[in-house]
N, C-alpha and C positions, 0 to 999 in steps of 0.2 A: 981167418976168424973161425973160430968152433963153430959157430951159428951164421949158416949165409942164406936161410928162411925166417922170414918174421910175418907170422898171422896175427892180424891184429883184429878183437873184435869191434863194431862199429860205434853203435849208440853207449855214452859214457866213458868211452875209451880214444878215440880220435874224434871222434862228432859231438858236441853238444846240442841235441836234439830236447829235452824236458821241457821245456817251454812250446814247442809247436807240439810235441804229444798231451800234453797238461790244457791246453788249448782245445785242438782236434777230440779230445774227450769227455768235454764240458760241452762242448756243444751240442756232439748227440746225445750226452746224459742231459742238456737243459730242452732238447727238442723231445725228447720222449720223459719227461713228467720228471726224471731221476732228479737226486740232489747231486753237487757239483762236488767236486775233488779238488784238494788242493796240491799244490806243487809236490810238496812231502809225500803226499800221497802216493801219489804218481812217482815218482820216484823208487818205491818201493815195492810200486805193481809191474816195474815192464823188466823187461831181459828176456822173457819165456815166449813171446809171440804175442801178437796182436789180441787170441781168443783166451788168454789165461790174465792181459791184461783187463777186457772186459768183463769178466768172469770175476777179477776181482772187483773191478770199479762197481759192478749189479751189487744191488741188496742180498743179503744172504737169501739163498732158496728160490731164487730167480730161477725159470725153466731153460733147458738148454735150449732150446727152439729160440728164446728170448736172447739168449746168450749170442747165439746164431745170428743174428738179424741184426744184433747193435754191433757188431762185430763188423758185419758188412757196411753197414752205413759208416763207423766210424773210419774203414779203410778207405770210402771214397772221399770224409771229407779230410783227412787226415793227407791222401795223397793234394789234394788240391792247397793245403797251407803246410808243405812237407818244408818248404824253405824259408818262409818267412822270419823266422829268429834263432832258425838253427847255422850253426858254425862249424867251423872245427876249433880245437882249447888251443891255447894261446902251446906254442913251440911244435904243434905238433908237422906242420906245414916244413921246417928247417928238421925235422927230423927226416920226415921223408925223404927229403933233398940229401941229406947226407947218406942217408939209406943207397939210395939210388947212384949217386957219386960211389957209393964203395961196391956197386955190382952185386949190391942184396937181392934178392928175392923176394917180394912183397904181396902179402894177401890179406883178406878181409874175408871174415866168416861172422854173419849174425844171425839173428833169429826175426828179422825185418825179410819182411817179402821180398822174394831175392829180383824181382827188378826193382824197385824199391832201392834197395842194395848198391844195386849196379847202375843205377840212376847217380844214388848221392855219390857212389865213387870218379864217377865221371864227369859229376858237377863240382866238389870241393875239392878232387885231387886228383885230378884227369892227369895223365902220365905220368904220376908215382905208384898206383896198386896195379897190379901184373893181372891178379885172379880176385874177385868178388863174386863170392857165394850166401844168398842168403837162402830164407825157406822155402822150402816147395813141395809138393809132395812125391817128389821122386826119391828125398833122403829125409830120415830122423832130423827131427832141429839138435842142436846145442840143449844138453849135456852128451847127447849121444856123440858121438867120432866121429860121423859119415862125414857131414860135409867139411872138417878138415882132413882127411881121408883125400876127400877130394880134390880140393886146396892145392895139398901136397902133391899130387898125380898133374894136376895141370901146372903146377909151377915146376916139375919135373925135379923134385928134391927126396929128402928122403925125413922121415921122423928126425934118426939121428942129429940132422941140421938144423932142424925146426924148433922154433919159440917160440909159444903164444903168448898175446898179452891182450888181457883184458881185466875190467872193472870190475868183475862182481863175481859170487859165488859160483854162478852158474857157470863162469867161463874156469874160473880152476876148475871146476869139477868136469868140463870140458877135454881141457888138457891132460889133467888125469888118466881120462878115460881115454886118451888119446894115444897115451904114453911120450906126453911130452912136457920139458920145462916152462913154467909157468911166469910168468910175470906181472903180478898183479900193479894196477897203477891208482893213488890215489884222488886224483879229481876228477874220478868220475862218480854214479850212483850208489856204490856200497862204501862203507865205510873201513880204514885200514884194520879196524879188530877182525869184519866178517874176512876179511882176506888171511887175516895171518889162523883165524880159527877154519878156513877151509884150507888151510895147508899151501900157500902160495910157496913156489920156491926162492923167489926175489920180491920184493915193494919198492917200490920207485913214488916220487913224488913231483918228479919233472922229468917231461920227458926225452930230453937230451940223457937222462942218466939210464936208459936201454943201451948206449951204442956201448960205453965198457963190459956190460954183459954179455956182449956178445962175442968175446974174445976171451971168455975165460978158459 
């Protein structure tokens, strides 16, 4: 196959998590005075990290300090109801498997706290992801390349081989930056126009329809 690395990013892309983060955010926005977000909302606040998700969910002009501190609280209560309605999307469980039968190389790169990360990898797909990197402050999050940079280094591949695939803008522009083929999917959180107007190289709609790509 051309492609025998496939980085996939996490939330929107293989995990459906909106529901426990849409949750997890109303609660410390209903515990500190704030008005509540709806799902849609949400939706269109996360991909970027925890502190740009709050940052958006605060009222305009919120201080950083403020920002800081609902950040914090939202991480612990957010790790504590991290599993309660979150999944992985229907096929993605038999893709792995197939992945894995064909001697792929498999990673995860998100902008979720990288144990965090490496928690939900080893809770919803424990022996299919090889490498799970999320954020830290040892490397740039997603758009920047570091940590598939890294990805790549611990899964022992090379660019050339490697295909990302994730849901939203941030993650082509990821790839991009990365100098690799994209794969944008649509049931996760952006919609197929932001993918095809961020330049995705491929859209997919199910995700059995990665493994022909990867032999092109």
């Amino acid at each position: 196959m051309k492609f025998d690395t496939v980085i996939f990013d996490l939330d929107g892309t293989i995990l459906y998590t909106l529901e426990d983060l849409t949750d997890s955010l109303n609660a410390v926005l209903g515990q500190e005075g704030y008005g509540l977000r709806s799902m849609e909302d949400v939706r269109g606040f996360i991909g970027e990290g925890y502190r740009l998700l709050l940052e958006r969910a605060l009222p305009p002009g919120t201080k950083e300090a403020e920002i800081d501190r609902c950040t914090e609280l939202f991480r612990d209560v957010y790790y504590s109801n991290i599993a309660n309605k979150t999944r992985p999307y229907d096929g993605i469980l038999p893709l792995l498997q197939e992945l894995k039968h064909m001697g792929a190389r498999v990673g995860v790169v998100s902008n979720k706290m990288d144990e965090a990360t490496k928690e939900a990898c080893r809770h919803y797909f424990h022996g299919y992801i090889d490498v799970a990197i999320g954020d830290s402050p040892q490397r740039r999050r997603k758009p920047a390349p570091d940590n598939v940079y890294e990805a790549i280094r611990q899964l022992g591949s090379e660019k050339q081989k490697t295909i990302f695939v994730g849901d939203s803008n941030v993650d082509v522009k990821t790839a991009k930056n990365a100098g690799l083929a994209c794969v944008g999917v649509t049931w996760g959180y952006r919609s197929r126009d932001i993918l095809i107007r961020e330049g995705a190289d491929f859209i997919i709609d199910e995700p059995m329809e990665l493994l022909p790509l990867l032999q092109l």
